[in-house]
MIMARNU-995295 format. One line per field, with one value per residue (C-alpha): residue number from 1; residue in three letters; x, y, z. Coordinates in nm, 2 decimals. Example, Ala and Ser with C-alpha at 12.3 -4.5 7.8 and 13.67 -1.06 7.14 Angstrom:
BEGIN
num <- [1, 2] .
residu <- [ALA, SER] .
u <- [1.23, 1.37] .
v <- [-0.45, -0.11] .
w <- [0.78, 0.71] .
//
This chain:
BEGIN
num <- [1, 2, 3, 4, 5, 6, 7, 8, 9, 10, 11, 12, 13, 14, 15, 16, 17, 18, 19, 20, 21, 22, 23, 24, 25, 26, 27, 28, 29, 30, 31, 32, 33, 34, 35, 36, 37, 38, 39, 40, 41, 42, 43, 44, 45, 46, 47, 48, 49, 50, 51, 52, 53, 54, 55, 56, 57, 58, 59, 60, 61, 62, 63, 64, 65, 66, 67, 68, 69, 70, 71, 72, 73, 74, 75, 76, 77, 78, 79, 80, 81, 82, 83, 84, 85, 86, 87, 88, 89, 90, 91, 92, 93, 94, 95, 96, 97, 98, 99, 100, 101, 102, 103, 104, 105, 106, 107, 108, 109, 110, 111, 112, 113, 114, 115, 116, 117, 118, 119, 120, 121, 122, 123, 124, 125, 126, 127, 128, 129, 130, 131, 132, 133, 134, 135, 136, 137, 138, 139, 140, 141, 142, 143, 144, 145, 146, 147, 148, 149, 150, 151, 152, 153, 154, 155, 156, 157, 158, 159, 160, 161, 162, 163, 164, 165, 166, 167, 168, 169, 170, 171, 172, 173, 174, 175, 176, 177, 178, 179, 180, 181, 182, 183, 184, 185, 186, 187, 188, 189, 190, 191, 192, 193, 194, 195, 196, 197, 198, 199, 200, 201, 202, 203, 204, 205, 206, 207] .
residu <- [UNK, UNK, UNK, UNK, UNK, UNK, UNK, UNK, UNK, UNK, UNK, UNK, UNK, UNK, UNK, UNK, UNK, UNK, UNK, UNK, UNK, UNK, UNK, UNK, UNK, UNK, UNK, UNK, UNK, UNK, UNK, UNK, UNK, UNK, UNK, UNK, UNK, UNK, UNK, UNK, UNK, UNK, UNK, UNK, UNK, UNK, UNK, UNK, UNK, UNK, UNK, UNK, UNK, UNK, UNK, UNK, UNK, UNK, UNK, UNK, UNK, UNK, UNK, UNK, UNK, UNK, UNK, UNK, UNK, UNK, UNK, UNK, UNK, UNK, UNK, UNK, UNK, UNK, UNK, UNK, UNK, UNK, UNK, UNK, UNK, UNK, UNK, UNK, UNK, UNK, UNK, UNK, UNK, UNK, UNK, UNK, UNK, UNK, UNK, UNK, UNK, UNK, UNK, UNK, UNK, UNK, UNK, UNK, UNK, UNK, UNK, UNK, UNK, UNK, UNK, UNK, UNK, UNK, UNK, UNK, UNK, UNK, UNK, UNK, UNK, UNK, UNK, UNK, UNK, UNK, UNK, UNK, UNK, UNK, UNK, UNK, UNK, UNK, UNK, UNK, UNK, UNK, UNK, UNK, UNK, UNK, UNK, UNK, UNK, UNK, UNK, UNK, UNK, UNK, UNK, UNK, UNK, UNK, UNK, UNK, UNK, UNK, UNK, UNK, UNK, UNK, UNK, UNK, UNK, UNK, UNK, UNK, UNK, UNK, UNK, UNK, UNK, UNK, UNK, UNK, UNK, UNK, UNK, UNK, UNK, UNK, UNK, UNK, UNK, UNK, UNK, UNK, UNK, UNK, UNK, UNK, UNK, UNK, UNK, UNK, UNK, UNK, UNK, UNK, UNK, UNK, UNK] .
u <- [-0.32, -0.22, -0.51, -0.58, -0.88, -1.12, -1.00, -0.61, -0.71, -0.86, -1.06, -1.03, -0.99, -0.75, -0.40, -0.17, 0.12, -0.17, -0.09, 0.15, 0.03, -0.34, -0.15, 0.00, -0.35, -0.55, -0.30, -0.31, -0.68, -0.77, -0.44, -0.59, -0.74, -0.56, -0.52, -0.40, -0.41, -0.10, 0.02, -0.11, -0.46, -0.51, -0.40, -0.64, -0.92, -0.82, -0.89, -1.22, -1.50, -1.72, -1.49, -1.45, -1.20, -1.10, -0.87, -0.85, -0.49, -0.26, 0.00, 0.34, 0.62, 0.94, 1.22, 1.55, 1.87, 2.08, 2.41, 2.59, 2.42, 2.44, 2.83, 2.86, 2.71, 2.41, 2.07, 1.97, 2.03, 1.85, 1.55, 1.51, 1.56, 1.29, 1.08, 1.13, 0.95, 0.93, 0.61, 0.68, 0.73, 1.08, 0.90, 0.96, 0.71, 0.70, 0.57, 0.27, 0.38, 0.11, 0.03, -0.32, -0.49, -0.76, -0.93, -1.27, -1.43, -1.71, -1.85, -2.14, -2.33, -2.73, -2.83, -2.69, -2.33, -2.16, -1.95, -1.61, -1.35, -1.39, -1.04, -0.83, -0.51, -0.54, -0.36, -0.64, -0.98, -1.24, -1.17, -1.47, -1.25, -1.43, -1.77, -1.64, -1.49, -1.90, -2.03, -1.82, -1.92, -2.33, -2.28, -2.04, -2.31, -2.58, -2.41, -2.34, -2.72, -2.75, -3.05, -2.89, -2.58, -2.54, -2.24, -2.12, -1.97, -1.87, -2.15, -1.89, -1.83, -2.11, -1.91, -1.96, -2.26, -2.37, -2.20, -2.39, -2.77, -2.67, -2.66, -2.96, -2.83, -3.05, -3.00, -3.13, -2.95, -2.66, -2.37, -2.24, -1.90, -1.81, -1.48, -1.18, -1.04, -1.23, -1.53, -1.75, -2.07, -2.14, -2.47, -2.58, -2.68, -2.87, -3.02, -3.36, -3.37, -3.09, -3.24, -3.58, -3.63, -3.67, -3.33, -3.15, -3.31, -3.18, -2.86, -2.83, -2.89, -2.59, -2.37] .
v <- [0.21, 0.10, 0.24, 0.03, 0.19, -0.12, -0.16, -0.22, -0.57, -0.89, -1.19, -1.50, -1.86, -1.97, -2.16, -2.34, -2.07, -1.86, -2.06, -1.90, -1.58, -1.76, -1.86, -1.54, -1.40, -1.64, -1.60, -1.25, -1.28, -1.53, -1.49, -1.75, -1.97, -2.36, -2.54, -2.35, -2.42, -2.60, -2.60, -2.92, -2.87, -2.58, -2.77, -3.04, -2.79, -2.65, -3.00, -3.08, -3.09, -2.94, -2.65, -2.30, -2.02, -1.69, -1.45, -1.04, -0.97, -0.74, -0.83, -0.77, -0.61, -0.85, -0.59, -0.74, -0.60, -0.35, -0.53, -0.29, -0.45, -0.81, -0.70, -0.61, -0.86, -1.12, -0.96, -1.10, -1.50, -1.38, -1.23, -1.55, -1.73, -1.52, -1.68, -2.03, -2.20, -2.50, -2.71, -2.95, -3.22, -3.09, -3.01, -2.66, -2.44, -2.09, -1.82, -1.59, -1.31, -1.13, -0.98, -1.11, -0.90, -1.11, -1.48, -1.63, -1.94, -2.20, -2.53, -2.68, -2.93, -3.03, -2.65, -2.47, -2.30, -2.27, -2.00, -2.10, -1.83, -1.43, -1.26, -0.92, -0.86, -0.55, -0.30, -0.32, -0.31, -0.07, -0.09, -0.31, -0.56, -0.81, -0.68, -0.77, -1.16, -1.18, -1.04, -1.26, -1.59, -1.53, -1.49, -1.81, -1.98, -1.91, -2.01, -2.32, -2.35, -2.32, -2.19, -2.09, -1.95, -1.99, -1.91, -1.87, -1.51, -1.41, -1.26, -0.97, -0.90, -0.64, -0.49, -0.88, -0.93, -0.59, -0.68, -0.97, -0.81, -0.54, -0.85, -1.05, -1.28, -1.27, -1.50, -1.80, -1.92, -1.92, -2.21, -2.19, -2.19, -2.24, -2.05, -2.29, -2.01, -1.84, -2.02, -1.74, -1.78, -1.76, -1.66, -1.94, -1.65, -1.77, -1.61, -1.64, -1.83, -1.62, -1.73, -1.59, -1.23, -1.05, -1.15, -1.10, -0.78, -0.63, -0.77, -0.63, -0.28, -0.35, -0.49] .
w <- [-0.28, -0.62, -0.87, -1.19, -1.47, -1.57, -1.94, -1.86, -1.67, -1.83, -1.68, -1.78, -1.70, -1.39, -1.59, -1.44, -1.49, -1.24, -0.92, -0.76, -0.75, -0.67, -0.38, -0.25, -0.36, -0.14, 0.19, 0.19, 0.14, 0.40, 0.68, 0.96, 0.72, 0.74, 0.56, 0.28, -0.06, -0.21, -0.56, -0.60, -0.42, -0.66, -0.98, -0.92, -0.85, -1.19, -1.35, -1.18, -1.41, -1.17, -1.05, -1.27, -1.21, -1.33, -1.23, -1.29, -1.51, -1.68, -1.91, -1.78, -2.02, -2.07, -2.15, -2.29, -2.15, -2.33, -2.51, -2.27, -1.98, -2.12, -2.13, -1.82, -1.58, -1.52, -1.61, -1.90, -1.77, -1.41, -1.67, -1.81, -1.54, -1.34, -1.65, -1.51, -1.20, -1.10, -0.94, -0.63, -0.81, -0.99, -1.33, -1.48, -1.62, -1.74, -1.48, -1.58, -1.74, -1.58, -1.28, -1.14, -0.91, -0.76, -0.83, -0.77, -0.83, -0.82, -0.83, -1.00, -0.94, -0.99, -1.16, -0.86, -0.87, -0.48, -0.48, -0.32, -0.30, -0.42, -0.30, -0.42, -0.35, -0.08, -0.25, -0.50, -0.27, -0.36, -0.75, -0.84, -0.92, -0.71, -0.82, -1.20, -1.05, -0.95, -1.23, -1.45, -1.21, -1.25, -1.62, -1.59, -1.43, -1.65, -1.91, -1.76, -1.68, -1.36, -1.19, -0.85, -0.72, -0.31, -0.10, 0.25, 0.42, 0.75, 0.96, 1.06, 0.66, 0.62, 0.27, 0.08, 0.24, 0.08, -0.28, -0.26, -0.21, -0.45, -0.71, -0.58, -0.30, 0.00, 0.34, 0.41, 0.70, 0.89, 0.96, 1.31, 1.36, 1.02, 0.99, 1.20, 1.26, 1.53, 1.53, 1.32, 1.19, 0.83, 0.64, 0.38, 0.09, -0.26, -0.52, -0.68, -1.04, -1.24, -1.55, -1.47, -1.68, -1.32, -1.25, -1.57, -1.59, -1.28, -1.36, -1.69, -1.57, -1.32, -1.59] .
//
């Protein structure tokens, strides 16, 4: 398992340039989910006015070929080239130069936010990077003024489900069949007025 310390990754807003590796990210994440997410499914999401997303990051280093190496063959045009993508409608665009770790997002709508997606790429579970994705969403949301955040999880995902309580989701119900996939149950899990200083006073001590 790769190991990454807190202070060498960033969060902050989902870009365009993110998708591809949001994509790869949310496959891995979520293997027998369908439909996927498209380029295009997750571009529009990133233009909705109710939608918010943020990924985990490090900058990547760019390192220009030697003149010996430029002399000899290829590698500087395949480096620049590797800079280049191009979205499925034929238009280029320059690839994130950094390697994203994990993605979450929400939407918001009437004072509550609805948590939609929390994923890490699995060589990087158990570094708190998903506890930092939901800290950064509840302080998202706050700020935002929401009063609420709610989500859905798999009854058979007791390590979420835990994450969750630790930050002051409880259950309040459950969706039958809600995952396509096999026909799982999810728990319907909110949280009590995060504005309220009970709630911002646990969560500062957490933070």
């Amino acid at each position: 398992m790769a190991k990454i310390k807190q202070e060498l990754y960033t969060i902050r807003p989902m870009e365009d340039k993110d998708i591809p590796q949001a994509i790869e990210i949310d496959r891995e994440a979520f293997p027998t989910q369908w439909p996927h997410p498209t380029y295009s499914s997750f571009k529009q999401e990133l233009r909705n006015r109710l939608a918010r997303y943020i990924v985990a990051c490090k900058q990547i280093e760019f390192v220009l070929p030697s003149s010996e190496e430029t002399a000899n063959n290829k590698s500087l045009w395949e480096r620049l080239k590797s800079l280049i993508n191009h979205d499925p409608n034929g238009q280029m665009y320059l690839s994130s130069r950094e390697h994203i770790f994990g993605m979450a997002g929400f939407w918001i709508m009437v004072g509550e936010a609805h948590i939609t997606t929390i994923a890490v790429r699995k060589a990087y579970h158990r570094q708190g990077i998903g506890e930092r994705l939901l800290i950064s969403l509840i302080d998202m949301a706050a700020q935002l003024n929401a009063k609420v955040i709610t989500l859905e999880v798999r009854t058979s995902n007791e390590l979420a489900q835990a994450l969750y309580h630790k930050y002051g989701f409880y259950k309040v119900g459950v969706r039958h069949r809600y995952y396509t996939d096999n026909g799982e149950d999810a728990y319907i899990m909110t949280t009590d007025n995060i504005t309220s200083p009970t709630f911002q006073s646990h969560f500062r001590e957490l933070k």
